[in-house]
C-alpha positions as CSV (number, residue, x, y, z in Angstrom):
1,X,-15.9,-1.8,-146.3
2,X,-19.1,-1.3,-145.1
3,X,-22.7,-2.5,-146.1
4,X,-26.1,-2.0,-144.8
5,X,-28.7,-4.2,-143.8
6,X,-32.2,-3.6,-145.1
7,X,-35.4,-5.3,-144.5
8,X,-36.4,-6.6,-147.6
9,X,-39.9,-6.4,-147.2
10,X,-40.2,-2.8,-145.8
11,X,-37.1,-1.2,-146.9
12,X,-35.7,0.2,-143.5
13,X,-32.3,-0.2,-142.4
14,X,-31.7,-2.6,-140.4
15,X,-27.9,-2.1,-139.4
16,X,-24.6,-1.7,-141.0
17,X,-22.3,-4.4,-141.2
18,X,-18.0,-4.3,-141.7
19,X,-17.4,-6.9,-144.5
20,X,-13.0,-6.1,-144.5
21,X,-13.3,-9.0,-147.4
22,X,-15.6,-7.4,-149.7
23,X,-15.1,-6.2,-153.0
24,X,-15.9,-2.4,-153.9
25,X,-19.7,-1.7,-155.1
26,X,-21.3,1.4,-155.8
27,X,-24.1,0.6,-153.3
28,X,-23.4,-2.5,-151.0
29,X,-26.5,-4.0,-149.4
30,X,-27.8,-7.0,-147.7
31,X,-31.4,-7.7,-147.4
32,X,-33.0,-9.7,-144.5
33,X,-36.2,-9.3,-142.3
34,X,-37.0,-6.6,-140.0
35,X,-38.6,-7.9,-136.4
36,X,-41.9,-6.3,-137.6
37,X,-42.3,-7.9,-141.0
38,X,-40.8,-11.1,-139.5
39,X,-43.3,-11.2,-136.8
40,X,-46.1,-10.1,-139.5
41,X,-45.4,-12.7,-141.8
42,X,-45.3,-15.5,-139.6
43,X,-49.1,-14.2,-138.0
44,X,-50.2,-14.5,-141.5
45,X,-48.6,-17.7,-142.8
46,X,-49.9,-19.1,-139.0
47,X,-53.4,-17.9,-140.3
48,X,-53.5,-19.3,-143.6
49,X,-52.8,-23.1,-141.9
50,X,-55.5,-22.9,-138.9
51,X,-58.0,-21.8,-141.7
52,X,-56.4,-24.8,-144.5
53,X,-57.3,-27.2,-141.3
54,X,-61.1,-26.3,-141.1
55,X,-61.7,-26.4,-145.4
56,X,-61.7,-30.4,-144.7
């Protein structure tokens, strides 16, 4: 069986994974982060603790 791999933060597919061990579903999906999002994310989160450092 197959599933697919979607970014759970923007909703595109990612890839599509062979799970041979995996029960039937109607719709079988994984969620992880895209490159984008990740890369996004990490710019804002990087943000939020140089500006945390100069509120002292």
């Amino acid at each position: 069986m197959t599933y697919l791999v979607v970014c759970a933060w923007c909703l595109k597919i990612m890839d599509e994974k062979e799970c041979p061990d995996a029960q039937p579903m109607d719709k079988p999906i994984s969620h992880s982060i895209c490159p984008e999002c990740l890369e996004r994310e990490i710019a804002q989160i990087n943000s939020i603790s140089i500006n945390e450092t100069h509120i002292g």
